[in-house]
N, CA, C and O atoms as a GROMACS GRO file, in nm:
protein
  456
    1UNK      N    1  -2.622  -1.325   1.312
    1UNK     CA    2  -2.508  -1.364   1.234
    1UNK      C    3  -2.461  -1.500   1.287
    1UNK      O    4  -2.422  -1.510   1.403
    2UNK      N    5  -2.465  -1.601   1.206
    2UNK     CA    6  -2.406  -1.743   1.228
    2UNK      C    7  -2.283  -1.718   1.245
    2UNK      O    8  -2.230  -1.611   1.215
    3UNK      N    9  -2.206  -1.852   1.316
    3UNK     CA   10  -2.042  -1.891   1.287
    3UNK      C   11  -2.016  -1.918   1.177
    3UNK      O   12  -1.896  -1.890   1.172
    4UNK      N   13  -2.055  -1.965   1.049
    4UNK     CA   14  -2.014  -1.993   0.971
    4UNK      C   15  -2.038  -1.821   0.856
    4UNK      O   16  -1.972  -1.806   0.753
    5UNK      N   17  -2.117  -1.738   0.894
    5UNK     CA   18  -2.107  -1.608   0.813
    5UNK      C   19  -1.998  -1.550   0.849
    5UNK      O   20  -1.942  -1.477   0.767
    6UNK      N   21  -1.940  -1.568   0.980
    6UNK     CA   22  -1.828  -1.473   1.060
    6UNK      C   23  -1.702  -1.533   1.094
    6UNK      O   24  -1.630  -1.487   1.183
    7UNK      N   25  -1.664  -1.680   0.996
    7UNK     CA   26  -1.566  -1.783   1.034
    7UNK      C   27  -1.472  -1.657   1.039
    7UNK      O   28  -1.472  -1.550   0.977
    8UNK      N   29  -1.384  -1.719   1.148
    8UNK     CA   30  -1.267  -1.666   1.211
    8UNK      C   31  -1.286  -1.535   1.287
    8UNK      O   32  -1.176  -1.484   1.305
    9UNK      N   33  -1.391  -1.455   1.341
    9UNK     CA   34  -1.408  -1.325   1.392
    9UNK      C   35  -1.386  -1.371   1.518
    9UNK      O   36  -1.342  -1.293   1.602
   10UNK      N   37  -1.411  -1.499   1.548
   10UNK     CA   38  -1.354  -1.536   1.708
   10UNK      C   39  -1.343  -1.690   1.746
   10UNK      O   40  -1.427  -1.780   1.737
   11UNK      N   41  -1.207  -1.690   1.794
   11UNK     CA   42  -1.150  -1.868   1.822
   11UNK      C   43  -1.183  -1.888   1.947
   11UNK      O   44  -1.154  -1.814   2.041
   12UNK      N   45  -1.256  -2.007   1.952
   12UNK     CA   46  -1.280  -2.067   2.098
   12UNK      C   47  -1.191  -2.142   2.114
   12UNK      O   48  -1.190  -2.200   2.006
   13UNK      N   49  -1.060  -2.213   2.210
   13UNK     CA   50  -1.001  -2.303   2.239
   13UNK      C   51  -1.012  -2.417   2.304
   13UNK      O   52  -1.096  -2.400   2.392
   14UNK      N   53  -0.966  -2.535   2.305
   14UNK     CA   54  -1.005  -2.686   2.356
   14UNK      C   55  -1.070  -2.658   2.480
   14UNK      O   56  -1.190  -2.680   2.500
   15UNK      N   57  -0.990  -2.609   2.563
   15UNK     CA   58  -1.012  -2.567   2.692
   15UNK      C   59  -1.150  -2.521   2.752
   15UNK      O   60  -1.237  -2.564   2.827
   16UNK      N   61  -1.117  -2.390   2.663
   16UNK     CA   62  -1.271  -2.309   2.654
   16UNK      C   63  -1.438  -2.380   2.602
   16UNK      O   64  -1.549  -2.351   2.646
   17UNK      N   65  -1.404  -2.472   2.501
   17UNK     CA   66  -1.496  -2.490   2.436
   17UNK      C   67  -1.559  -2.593   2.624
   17UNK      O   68  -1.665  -2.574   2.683
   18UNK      N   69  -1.467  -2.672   2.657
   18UNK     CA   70  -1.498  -2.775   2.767
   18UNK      C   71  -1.558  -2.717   2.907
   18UNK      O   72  -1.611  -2.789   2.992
   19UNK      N   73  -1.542  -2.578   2.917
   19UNK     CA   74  -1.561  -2.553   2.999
   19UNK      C   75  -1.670  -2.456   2.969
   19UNK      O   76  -1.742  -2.447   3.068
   20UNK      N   77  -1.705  -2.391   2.888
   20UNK     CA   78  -1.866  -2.341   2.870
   20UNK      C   79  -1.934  -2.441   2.788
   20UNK      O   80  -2.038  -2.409   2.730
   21UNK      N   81  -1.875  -2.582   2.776
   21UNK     CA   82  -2.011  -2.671   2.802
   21UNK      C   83  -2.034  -2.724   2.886
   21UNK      O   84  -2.146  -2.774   2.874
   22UNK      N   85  -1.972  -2.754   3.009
   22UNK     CA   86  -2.019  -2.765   3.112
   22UNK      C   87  -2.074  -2.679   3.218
   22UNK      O   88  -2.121  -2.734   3.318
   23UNK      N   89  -2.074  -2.552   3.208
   23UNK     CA   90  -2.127  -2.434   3.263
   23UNK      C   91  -2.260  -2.464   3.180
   23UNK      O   92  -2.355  -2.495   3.252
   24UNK      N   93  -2.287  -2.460   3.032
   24UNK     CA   94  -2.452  -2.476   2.991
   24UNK      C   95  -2.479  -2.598   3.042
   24UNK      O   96  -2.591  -2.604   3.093
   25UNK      N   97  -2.409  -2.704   3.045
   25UNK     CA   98  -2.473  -2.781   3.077
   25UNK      C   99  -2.585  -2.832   3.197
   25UNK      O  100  -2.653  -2.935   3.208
   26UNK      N  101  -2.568  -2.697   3.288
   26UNK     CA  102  -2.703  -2.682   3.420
   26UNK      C  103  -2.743  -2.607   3.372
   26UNK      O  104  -2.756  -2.530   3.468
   27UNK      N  105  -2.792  -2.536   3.262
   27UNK     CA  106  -2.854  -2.430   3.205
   27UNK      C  107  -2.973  -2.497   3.158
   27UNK      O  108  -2.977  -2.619   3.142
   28UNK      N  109  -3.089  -2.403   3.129
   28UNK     CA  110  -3.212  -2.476   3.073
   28UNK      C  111  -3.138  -2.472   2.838
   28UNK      O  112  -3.061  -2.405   2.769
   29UNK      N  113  -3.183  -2.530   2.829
   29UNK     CA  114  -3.185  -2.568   2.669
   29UNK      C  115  -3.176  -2.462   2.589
   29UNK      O  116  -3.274  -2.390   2.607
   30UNK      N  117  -3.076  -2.406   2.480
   30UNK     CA  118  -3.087  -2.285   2.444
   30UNK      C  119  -3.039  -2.167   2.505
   30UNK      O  120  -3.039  -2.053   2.458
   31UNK      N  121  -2.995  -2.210   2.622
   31UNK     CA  122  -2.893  -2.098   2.657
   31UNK      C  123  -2.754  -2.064   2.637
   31UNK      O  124  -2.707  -2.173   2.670
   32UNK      N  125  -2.644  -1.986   2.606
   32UNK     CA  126  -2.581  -1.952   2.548
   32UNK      C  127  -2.452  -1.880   2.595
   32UNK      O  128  -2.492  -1.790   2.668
   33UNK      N  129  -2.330  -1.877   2.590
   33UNK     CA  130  -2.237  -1.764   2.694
   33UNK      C  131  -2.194  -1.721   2.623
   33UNK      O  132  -2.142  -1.753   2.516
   34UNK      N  133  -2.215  -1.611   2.693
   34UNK     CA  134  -2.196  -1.416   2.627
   34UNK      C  135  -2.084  -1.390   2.701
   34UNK      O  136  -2.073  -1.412   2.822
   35UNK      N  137  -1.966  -1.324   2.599
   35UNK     CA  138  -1.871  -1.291   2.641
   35UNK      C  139  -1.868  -1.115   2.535
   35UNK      O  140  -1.886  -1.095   2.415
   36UNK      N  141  -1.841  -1.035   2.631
   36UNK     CA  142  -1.896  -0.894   2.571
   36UNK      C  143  -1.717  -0.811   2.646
   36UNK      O  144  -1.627  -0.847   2.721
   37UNK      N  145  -1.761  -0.659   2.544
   37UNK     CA  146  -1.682  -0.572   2.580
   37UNK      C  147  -1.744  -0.434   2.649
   37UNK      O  148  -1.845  -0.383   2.600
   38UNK      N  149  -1.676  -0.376   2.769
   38UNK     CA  150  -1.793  -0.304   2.805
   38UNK      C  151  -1.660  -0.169   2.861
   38UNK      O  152  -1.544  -0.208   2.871
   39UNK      N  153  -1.685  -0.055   2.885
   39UNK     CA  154  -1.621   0.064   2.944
   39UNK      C  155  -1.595   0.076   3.046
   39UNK      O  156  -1.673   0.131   3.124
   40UNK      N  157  -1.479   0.030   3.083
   40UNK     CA  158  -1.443   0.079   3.196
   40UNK      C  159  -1.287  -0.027   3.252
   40UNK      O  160  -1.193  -0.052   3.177
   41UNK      N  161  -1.297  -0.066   3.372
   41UNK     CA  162  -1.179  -0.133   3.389
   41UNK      C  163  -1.025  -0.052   3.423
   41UNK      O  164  -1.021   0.071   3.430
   42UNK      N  165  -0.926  -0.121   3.439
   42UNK     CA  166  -0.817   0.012   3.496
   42UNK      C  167  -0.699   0.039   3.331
   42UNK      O  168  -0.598   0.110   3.318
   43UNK      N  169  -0.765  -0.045   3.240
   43UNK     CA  170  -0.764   0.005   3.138
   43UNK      C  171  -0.832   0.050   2.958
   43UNK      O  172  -0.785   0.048   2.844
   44UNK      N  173  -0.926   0.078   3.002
   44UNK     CA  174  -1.037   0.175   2.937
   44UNK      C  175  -1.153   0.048   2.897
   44UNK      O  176  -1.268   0.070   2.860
   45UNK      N  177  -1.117  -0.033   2.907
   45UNK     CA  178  -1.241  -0.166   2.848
   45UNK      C  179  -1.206  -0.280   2.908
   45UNK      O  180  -1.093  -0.309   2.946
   46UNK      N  181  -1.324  -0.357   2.919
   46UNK     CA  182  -1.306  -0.520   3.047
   46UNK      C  183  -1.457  -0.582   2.924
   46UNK      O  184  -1.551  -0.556   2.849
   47UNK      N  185  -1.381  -0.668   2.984
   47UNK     CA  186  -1.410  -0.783   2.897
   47UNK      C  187  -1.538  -0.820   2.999
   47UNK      O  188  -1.524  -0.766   3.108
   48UNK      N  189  -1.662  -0.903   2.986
   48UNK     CA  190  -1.737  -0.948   3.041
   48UNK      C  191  -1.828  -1.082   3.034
   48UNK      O  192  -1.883  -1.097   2.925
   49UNK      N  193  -1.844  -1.149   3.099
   49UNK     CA  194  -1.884  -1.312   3.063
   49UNK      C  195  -2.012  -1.332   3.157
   49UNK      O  196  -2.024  -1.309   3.277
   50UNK      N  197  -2.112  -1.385   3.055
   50UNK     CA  198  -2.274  -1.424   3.164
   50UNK      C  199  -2.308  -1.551   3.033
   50UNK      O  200  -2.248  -1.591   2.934
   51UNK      N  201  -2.398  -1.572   3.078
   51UNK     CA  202  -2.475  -1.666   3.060
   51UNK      C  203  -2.608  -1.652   3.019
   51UNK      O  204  -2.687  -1.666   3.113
   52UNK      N  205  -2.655  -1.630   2.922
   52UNK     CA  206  -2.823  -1.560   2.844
   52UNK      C  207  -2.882  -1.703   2.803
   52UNK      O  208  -2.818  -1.797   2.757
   53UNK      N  209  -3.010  -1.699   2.828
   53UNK     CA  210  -3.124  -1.766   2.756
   53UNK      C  211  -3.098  -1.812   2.634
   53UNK      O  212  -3.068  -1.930   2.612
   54UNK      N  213  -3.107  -1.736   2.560
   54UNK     CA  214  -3.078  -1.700   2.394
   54UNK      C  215  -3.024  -1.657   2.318
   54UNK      O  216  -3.071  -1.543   2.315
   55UNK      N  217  -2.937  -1.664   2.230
   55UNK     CA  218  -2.876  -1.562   2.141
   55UNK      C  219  -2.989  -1.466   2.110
   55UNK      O  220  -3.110  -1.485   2.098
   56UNK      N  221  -2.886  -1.321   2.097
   56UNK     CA  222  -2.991  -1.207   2.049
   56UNK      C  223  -2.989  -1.174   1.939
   56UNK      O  224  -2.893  -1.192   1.864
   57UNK      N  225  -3.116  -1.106   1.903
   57UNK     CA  226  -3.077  -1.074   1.762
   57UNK      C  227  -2.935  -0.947   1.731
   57UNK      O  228  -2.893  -0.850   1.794
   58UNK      N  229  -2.890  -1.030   1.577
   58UNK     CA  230  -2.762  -0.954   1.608
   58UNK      C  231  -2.614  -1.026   1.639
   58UNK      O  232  -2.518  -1.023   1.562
   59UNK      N  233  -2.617  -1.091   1.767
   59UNK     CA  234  -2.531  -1.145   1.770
   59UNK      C  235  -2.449  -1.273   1.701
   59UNK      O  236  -2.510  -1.366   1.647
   60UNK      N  237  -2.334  -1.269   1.708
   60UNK     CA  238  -2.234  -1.362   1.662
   60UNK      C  239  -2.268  -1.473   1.712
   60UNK      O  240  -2.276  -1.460   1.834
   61UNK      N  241  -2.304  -1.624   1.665
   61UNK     CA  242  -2.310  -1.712   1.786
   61UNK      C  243  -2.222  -1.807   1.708
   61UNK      O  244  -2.254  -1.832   1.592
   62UNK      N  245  -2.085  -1.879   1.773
   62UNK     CA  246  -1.987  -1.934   1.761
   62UNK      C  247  -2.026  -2.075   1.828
   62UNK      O  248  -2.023  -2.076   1.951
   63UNK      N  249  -2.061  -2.190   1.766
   63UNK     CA  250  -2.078  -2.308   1.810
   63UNK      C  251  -1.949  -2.425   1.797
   63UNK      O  252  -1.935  -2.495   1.697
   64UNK      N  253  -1.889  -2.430   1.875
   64UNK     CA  254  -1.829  -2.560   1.866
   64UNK      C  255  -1.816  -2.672   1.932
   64UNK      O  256  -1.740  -2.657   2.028
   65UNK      N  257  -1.863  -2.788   1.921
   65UNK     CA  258  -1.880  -2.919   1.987
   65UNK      C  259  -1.967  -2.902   2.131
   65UNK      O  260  -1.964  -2.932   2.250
   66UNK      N  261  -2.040  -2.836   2.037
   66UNK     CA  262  -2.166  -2.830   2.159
   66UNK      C  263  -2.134  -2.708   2.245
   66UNK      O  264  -2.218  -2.717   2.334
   67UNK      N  265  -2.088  -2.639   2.260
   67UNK     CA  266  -2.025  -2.508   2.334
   67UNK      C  267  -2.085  -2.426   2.245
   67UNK      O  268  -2.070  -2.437   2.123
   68UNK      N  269  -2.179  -2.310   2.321
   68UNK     CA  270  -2.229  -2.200   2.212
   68UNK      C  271  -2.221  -2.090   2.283
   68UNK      O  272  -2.286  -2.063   2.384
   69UNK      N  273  -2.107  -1.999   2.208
   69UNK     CA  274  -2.078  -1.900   2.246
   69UNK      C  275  -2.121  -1.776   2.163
   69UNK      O  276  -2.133  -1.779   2.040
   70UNK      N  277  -2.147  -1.647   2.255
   70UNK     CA  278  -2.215  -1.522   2.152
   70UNK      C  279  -2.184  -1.429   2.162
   70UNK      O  280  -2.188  -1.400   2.281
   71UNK      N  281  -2.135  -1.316   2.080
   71UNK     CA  282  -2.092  -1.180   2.070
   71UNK      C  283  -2.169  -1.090   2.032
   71UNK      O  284  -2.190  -1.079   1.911
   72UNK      N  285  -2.240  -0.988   2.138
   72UNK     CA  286  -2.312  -0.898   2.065
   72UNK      C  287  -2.252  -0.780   1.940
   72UNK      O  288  -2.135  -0.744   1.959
   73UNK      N  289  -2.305  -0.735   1.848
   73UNK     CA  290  -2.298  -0.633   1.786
   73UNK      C  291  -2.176  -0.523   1.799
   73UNK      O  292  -2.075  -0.501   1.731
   74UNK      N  293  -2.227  -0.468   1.906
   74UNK     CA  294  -2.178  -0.393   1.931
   74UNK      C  295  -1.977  -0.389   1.977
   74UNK      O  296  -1.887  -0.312   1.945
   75UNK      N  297  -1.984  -0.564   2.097
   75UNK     CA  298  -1.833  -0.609   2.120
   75UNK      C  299  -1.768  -0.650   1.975
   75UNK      O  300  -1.648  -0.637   1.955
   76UNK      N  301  -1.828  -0.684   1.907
   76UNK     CA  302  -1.778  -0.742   1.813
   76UNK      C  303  -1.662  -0.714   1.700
   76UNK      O  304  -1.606  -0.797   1.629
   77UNK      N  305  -1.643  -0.578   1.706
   77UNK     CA  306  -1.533  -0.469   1.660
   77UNK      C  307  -1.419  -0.507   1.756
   77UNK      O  308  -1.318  -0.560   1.710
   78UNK      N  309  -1.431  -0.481   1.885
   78UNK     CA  310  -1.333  -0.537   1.941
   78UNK      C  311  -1.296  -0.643   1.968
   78UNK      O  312  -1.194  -0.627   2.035
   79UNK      N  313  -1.319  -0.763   1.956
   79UNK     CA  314  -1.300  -0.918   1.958
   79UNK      C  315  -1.285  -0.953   1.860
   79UNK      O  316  -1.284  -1.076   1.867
   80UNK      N  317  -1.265  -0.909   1.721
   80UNK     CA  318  -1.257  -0.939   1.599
   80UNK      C  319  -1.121  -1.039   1.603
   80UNK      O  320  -1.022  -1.004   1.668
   81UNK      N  321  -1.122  -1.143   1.542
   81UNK     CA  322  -0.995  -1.224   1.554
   81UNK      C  323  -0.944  -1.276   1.727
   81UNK      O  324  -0.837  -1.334   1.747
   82UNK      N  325  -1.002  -1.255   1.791
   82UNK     CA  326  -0.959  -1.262   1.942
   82UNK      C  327  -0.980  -1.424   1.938
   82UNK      O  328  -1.055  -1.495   1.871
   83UNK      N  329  -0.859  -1.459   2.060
   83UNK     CA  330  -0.903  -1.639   2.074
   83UNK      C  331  -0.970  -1.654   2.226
   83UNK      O  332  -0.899  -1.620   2.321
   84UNK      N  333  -1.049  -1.684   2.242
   84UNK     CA  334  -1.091  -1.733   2.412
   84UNK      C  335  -1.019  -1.808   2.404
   84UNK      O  336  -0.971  -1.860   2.304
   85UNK      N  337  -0.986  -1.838   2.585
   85UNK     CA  338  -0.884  -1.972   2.625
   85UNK      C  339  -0.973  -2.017   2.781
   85UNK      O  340  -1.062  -1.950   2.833
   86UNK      N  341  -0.934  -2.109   2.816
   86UNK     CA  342  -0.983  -2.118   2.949
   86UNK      C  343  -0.871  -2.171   3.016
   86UNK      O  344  -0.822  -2.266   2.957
   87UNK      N  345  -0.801  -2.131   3.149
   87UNK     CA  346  -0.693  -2.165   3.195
   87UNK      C  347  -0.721  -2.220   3.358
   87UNK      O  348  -0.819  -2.195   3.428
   88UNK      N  349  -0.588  -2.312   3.395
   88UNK     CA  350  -0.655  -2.343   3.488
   88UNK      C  351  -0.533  -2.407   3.555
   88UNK      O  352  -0.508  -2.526   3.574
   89UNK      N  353  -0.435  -2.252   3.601
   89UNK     CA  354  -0.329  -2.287   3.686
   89UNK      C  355  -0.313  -2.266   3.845
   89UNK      O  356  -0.408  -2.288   3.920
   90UNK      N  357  -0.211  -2.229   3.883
   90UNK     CA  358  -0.204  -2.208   3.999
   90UNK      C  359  -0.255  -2.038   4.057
   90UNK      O  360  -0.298  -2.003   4.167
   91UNK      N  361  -0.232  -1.971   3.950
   91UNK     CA  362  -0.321  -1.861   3.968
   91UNK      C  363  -0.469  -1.885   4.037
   91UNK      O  364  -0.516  -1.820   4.130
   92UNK      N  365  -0.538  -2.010   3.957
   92UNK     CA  366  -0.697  -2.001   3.932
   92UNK      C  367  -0.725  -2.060   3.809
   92UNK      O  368  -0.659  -2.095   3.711
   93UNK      N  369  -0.817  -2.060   3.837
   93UNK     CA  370  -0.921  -2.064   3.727
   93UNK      C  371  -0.947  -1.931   3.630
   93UNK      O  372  -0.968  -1.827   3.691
   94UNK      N  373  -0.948  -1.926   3.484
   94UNK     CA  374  -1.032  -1.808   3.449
   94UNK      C  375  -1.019  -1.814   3.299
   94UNK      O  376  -0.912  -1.840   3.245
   95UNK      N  377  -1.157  -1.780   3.218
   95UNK     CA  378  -1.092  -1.713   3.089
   95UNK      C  379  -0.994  -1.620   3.063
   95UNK      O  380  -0.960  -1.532   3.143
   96UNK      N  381  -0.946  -1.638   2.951
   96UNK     CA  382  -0.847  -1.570   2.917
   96UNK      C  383  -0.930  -1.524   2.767
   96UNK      O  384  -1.020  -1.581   2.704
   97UNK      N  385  -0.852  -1.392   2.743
   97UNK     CA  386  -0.865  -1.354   2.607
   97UNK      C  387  -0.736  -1.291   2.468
   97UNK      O  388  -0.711  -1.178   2.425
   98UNK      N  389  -0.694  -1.394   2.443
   98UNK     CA  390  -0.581  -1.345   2.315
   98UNK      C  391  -0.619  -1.248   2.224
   98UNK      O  392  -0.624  -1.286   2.107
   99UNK      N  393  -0.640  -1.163   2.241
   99UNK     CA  394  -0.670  -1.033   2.169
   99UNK      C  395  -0.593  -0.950   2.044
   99UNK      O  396  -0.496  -0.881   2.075
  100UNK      N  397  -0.622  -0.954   1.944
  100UNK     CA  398  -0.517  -0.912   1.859
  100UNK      C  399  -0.553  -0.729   1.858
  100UNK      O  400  -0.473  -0.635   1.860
  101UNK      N  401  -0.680  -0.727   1.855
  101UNK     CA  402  -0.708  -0.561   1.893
  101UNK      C  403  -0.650  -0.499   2.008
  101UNK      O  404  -0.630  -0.377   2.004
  102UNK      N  405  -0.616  -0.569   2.118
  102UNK     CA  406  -0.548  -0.461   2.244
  102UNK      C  407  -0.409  -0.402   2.209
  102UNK      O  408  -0.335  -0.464   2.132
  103UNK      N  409  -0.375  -0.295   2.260
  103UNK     CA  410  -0.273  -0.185   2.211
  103UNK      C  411  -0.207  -0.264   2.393
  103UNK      O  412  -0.085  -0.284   2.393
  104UNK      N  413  -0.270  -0.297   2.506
  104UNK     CA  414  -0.214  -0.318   2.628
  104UNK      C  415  -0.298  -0.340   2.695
  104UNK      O  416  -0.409  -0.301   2.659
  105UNK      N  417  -0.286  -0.410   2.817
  105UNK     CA  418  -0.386  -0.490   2.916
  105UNK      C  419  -0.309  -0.485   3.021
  105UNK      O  420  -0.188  -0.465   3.021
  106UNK      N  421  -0.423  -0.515   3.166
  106UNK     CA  422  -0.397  -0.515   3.271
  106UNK      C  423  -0.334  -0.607   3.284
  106UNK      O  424  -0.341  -0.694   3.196
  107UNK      N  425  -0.221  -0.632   3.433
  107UNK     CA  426  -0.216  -0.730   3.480
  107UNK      C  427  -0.328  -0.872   3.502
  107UNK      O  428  -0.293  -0.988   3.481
  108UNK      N  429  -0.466  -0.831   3.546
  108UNK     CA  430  -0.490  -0.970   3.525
  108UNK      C  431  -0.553  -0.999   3.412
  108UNK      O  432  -0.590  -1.116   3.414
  109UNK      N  433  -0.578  -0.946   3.322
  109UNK     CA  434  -0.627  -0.967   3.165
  109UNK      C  435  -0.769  -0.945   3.162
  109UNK      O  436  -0.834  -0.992   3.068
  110UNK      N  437  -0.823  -0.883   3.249
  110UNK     CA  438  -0.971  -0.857   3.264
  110UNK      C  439  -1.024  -0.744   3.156
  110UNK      O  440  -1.112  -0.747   3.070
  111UNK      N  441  -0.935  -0.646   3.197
  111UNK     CA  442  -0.918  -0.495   3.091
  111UNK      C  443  -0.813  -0.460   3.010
  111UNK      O  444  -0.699  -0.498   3.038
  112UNK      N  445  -0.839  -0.382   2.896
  112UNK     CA  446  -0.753  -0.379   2.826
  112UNK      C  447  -0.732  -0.225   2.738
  112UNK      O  448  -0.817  -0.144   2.776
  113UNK      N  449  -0.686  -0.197   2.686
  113UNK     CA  450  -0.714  -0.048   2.598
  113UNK      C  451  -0.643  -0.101   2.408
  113UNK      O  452  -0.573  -0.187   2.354
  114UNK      N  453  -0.727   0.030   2.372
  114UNK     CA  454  -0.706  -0.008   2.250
  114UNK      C  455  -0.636   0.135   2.146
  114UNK      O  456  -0.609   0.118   2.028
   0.00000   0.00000   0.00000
């Protein structure tokens, strides 16, 4: 599934887009960041971020200004409308995720329930 079949299922922000292109940017050609939903966390689902070769088949792949980001299948129910952010205060460093599906989230925004 292209970005343009799935416009709006997920917003990358200025921030974000700058900072997983410079994370691919030591990557070999064609590689891609996967940001997924997975079970568990201290509230029932955590969010998860790597770095793949390739988009898979299946997945969402969200390109903007050279930043290519991908949602498998399966996360994709839950990230529906969600915005990535990338922040970068005195906390730290870290993605963030604006989630319109979470019912409540942890303190550090890693996990969330729905």
């Amino acid at each position: 599934m292209s970005g343009s079949e799935a416009a709006g299922a997920v917003e990358i922000s200025e921030n974000a887009v700058k900072r997983i292109s410079a994370i691919l940017s030591k990557e070999p050609a064609g590689a891609v960041f996967r940001v997924g939903v997975n079970g568990g966390g201290c509230s029932g689902f955590q969010y998860s971020f790597a770095v793949d070769p390739a988009p898979g088949a299946g997945d969402l792949l969200v390109e903007r200004e050279g930043a290519k980001l991908v949602v498998d299948e399966t996360s994709l129910p839950y990230l529906q409308g969600a915005r990535i952010d990338f922040v970068d205060d005195l906390l730290g460093q870290a993605f963030r995720i604006e989630n319109p599906n979470a019912s409540s989230s942890c303190g550090c925004g890693v996990s969330f329930s729905i």
